[in-house]
N, C-alpha and C positions, 0 to 999 in steps of 0.2 A: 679662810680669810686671806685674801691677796694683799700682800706687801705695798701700800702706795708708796709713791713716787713723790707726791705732792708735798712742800713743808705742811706741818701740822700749827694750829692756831697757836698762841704764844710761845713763850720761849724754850722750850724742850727738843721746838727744830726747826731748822731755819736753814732758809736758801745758802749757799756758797759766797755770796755775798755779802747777807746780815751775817754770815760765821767771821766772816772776815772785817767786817767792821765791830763788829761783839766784841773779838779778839785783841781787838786793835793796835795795830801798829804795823807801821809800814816794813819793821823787821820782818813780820810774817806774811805781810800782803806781798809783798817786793816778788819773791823768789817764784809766786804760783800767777808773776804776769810777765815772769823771763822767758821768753820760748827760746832765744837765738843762743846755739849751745855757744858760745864765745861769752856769753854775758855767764853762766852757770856751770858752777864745778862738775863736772863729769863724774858720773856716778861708775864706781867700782862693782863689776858683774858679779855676780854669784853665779857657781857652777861647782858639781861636785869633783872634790878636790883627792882623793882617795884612790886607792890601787884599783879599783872596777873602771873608775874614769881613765887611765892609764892600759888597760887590761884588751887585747884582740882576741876575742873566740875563735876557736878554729875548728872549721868541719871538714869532713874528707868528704868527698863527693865520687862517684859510678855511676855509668849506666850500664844497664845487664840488655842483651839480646842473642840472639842467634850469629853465627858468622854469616851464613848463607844467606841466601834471598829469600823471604816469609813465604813467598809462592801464596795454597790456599788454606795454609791457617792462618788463623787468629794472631798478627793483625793481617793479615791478608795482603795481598799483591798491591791492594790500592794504597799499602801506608807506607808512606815516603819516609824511612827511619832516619835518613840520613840527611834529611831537610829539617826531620823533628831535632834530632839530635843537635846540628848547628844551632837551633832558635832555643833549644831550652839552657844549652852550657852557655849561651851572650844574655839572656835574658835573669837568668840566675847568678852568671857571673855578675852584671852590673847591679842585679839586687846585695849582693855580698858586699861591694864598693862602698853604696853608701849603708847599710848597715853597717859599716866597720868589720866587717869579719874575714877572716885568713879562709879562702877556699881554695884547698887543693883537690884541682879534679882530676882522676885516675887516664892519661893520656886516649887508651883506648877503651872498647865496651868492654866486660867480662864476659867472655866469648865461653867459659865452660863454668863448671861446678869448682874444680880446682884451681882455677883463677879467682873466684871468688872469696876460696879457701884462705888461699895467700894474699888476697886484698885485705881481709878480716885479719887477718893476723898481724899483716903490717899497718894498720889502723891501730889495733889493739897494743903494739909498740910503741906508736906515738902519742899514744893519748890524747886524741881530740877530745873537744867539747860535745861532738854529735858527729851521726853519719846520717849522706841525703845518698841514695838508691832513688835513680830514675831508672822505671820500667819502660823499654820499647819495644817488649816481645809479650806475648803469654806463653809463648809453648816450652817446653825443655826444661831447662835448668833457671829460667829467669822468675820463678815463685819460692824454689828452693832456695835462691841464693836470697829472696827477700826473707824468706825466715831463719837464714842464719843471718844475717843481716840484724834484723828483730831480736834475737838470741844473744847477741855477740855482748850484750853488759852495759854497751854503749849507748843512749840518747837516741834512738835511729826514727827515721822520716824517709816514707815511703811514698813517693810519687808517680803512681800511674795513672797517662793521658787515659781518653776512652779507647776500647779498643786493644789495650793491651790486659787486662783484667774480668774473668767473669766474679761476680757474687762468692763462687765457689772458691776464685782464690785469693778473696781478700776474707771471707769471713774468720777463718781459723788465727788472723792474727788484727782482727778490730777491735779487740779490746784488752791485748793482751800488754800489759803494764810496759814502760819503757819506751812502747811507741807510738807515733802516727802516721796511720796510713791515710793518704788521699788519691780517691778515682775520681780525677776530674779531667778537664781540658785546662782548667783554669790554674795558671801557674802561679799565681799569688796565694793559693794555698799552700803550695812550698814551698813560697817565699815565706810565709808565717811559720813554717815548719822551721825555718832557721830565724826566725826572729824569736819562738821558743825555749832556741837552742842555747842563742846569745841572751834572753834573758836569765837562765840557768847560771847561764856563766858569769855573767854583771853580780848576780846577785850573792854565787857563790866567793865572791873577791871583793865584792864590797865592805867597806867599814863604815859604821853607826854608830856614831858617835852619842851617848847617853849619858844626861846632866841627869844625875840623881846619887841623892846619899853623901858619904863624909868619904867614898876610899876610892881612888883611882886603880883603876884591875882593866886586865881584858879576859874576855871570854868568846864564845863562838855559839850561835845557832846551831844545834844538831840538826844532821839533815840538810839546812839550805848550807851550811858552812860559813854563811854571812859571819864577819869579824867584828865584835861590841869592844869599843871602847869607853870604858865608864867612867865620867870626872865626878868630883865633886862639886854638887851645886854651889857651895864656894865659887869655885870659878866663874859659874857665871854671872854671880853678885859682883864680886872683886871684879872684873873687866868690865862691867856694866858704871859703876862708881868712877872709873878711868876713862873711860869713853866722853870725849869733850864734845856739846853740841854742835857741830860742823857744818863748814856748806853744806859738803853731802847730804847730811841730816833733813838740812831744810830743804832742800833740793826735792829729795823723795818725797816727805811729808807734802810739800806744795802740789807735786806730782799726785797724790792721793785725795787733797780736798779740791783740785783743781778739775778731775775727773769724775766726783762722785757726783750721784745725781741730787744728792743733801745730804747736809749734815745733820744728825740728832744726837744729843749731848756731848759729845764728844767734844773736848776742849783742843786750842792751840798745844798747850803741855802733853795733852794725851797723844795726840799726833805725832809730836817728837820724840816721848818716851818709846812710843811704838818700832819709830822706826829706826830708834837707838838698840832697842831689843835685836832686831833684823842685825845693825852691826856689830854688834856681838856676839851673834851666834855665826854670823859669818867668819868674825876671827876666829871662833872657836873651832869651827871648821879647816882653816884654812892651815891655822895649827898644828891638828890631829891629822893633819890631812882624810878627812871624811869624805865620807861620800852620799851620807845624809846624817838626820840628826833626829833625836826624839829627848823630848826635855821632862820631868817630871813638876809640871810648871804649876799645882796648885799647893803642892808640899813645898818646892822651893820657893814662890816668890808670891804665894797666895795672901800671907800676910806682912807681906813686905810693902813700902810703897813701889818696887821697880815694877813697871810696864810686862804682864803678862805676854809671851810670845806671840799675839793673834795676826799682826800685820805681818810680823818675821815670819811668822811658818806661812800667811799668806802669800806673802811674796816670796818662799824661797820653792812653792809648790810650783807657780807661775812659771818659776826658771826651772823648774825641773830637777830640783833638790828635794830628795824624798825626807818629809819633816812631818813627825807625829807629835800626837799630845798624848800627856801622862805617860810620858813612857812604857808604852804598849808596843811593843818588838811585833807581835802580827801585825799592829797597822803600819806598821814603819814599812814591814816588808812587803804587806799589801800596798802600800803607796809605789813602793818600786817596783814590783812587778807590774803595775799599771802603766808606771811611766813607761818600762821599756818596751813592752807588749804594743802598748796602744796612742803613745807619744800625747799624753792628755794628766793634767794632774787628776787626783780624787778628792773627794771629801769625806774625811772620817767624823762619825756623827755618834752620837747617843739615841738607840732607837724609842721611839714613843708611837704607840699603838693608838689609830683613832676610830675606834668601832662604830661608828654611826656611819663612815663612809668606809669600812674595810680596806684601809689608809694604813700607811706606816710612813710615822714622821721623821726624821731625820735631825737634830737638834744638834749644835755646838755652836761656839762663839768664832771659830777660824774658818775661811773656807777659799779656795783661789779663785780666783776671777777667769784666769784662761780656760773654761770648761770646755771648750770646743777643743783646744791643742793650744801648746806651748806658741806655734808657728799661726795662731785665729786671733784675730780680737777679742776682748775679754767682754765677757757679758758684763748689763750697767748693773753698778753698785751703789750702795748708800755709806756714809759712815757710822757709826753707833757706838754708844758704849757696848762693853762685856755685860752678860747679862746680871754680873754682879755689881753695875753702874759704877765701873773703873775702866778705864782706860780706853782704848779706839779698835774699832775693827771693823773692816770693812764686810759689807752684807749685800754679795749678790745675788741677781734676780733670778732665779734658775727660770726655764722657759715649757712652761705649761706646753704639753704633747709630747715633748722629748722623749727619745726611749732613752731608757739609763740602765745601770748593770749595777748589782751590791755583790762586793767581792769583801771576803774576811778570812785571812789566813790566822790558823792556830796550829803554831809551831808546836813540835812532839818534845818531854822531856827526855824520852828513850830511845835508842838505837833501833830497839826492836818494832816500836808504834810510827809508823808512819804518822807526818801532819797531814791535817784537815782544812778543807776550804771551803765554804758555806757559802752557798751561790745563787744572785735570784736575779730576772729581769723586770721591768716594768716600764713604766710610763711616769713622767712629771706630773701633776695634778695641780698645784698650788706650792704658793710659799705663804707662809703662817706668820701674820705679823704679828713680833714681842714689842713691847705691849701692842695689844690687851693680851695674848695671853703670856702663859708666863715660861719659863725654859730659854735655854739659848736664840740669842738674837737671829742665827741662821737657824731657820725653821723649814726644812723642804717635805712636803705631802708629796709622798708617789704611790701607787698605784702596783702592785707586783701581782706579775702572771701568776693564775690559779691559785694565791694564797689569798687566806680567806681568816686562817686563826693568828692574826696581828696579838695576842695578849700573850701567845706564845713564840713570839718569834724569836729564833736562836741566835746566841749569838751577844756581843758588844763593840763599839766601836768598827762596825763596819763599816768600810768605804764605798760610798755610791761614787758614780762617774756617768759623765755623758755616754751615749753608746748602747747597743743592744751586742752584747759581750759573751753574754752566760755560756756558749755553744766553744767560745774560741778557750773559755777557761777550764772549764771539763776537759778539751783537749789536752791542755797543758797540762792537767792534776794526773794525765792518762801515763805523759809522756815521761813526768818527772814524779812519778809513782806518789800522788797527793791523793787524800779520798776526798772524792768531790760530794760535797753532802750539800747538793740542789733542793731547794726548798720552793 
């Protein structure tokens, strides 16, 4: 069943118009017919505020070849290494730039085996985030130095153009944990090899901020290192009771009924309460200085009257603040690693199995609008209550055909157990309008490559995301030793 668009016959939904005379009053109508920013309080950004947003990864960078001239081996007399060599350190280099990242690149090539010795070692002193190995030979020493390279402990990414690599001497290290190798011409494979690098490292400096329970502690993710800070839900009651309805407030909230393509049930008050959530989670943020957040939002404020987080983690997904429900640390750090990976939020969902169409639903009440990327227009939305017919959230359209990607990390509680990441791709099929049926207000049907047993699919709270992904994630579980368990 596709989501209409159209208001529904009496009052349960109704144009932006009839919302706003329903509601009535020019307090609320006013602000969502202010376009000219001079007339309307400026709304205060959201951005992650925590030591990963602060944080430069840094990779050491080589290129291995022969000193001499290639003559007639491999790559042969016809490959210009030192025309290759200029285009791949300017074209890498200006990928490092806007990545953010510190690349130091080894002045000259690694002309023997003992040169590469002493690169590795002095790598291994400074503790980078990763190492990039660009190959411009095949003969000699420039496969051995890729396997200490591979060996060395370190993160490593291996980039060889065509030409410099047979089959023969990439196979003994293409799957061997810790790295990635690439045989291409195509250098934006290497560029994702250090977009890898620096997700690692975002992710291992970032703090997560966690509204749950009565005690303030911090603790750490094993494995990713990610830093939890844990308030008491307290806190976000006590600053939500303090938080006075603001321009801001109405500002945003007009911003959201003023864009959606209708409203249904959702009241003037739920819109505000909503988007009062958003600024208190943002101060709570900005407090702890975080760099995402994940709330345990039906134990803490389930039977509260305060405004369940749906617009706040909507909108802080939009900007690029990695924000879960129920405090679920895999999705938290599945959100992030999306973002930095693929510059796109996710939607983390409750799976529902639809066997008459070998369907897997997708179900939750939050979900962000920018699914194309933070930097696209947001797909159209509608407003809605929570499927517990409280409060506002906005429900967009996901886009029948799209390929999309289900990524769900599950953190390890031991040193010795690596985590796991459950990985599928597929297709958009439908969105499922609530009502008539019944579950979360975001209802997305998709379609996933070669699975067929949806009554068993593994797994909770995965995050779909626009994108055909799956191939770039395995990568990543190869590089930063995660078992990718592909479904």
């Amino acid at each position: 069943m596709a989501t209409t668009l159209e208001p529904a016959a009496g009052c349960a939904a109704c144009s932006r118009r009839r919302f706003l005379a329903a509601t009535g009053g020019a307090a609320f109508a006013a602000p969502f017919l202010l376009r000219d920013a001079a007339a309307a309080t400026a709304e205060k950004r959201i951005a992650p505020m925590g030591p990963a947003s602060k944080y430069v990864p840094t990779i050491r960078m080589a290129f291995v070849r022969r000193k001499e001239d290639y003559g007639i081996l491999w790559p042969g007399a016809v490959y210009d290494g030192q025309a290759a060599l200029r285009r791949y350190r300017k074209e890498l280099g200006t990928a490092a730039l806007q990545l953010g990242i510190d690349l130091a690149v080894r002045q000259h090539p690694l002309y023997s085996l003992p040169e590469a010795d002493q690169w590795i070692a002095e790598c291994k002193a400074k503790k980078p985030d990763g190492l990039l190995l660009v190959a411009l030979d095949r003969q000699q020493h420039a496969w051995p130095t890729a396997k200490k390279v591979v060996e060395s402990g370190i993160p490593a990414v291996v980039f060889a153009p065509v030409g410099t690599a047979f089959t023969t001497n990439t196979a003994s290290l293409a799957s061997v944990p810790g790295s990635f190798v690439c045989s291409t011409d195509d250098v934006t494979r290497a560029i994702y090899g250090m977009k890898m690098i620096r997700a690692a490292a975002k992710l291992r400096e970032m703090r997560l901020v966690v509204v749950k329970g009565k005690e303030r502690k911090d603790s750490e993710v094993k494995h990713f290192g990610t830093s939890l800070r844990y308030l008491p839900a307290s806190d976000f009651l006590e600053e939500y009771n303090r938080t006075p309805l603001t321009d801001e407030v109405r500002q945003i909230a007009a911003e959201y009924v003023r864009n959606a393509t209708r409203v249904a049930g959702a009241s003037k008050e739920d819109v505000y309460n909503g988007v009062k959530s958003y600024v208190v989670a943002r101060s709570l943020l900005e407090r702890e200085e975080g760099d995402g957040i994940t709330m345990d939002c039906l134990g803490a404020l389930g039977r509260t009257k305060v405004s369940l987080p749906c617009i706040a983690w909507s909108r802080m997904l939009d900007h690029g603040v990695p924000a879960a429900c129920e405090a679920d640390l895999g999705a938290a750090l599945t959100h992030a690693l999306v973002q930095f990976l693929f510059a796109r939020p996710g939607f983390q969902q409750d799976p529902v199995a639809e066997t008459s169409k070998d369907c897997l639903i997708g179900a939750h009440c939050t979900c962000p609008t920018r699914l194309n990327g933070f930097s696209r227009p947001p797909e159209p939305y509608r407003l809605s209550h929570h499927h517990g017919n409280r409060d506002a959230v906005p429900v967009p359209t996901w886009r029948p055909g799209q390929r999309m990607t289900v990524a769900d990390i599950l953190p390890s509680n031991s040193d010795a157990t690596p985590p796991q990441m459950y990985i599928s791709s597929g297709e958009v099929v439908d969105n499922v309008s609530v009502p008539p049926a019944g579950g979360c207000v975001v209802s997305v049907m998709v379609k996933l490559d070669g699975v067929t047993e949806l009554l068993a699919y593994p797994g909770f709270h995965q995050v779909f995301f626009y994108g055909d992904f799956a191939k770039h994630l395995r990568q990543y579980c190869q590089l930063f030793r995660i078992e990718a368990l592909v479904v």
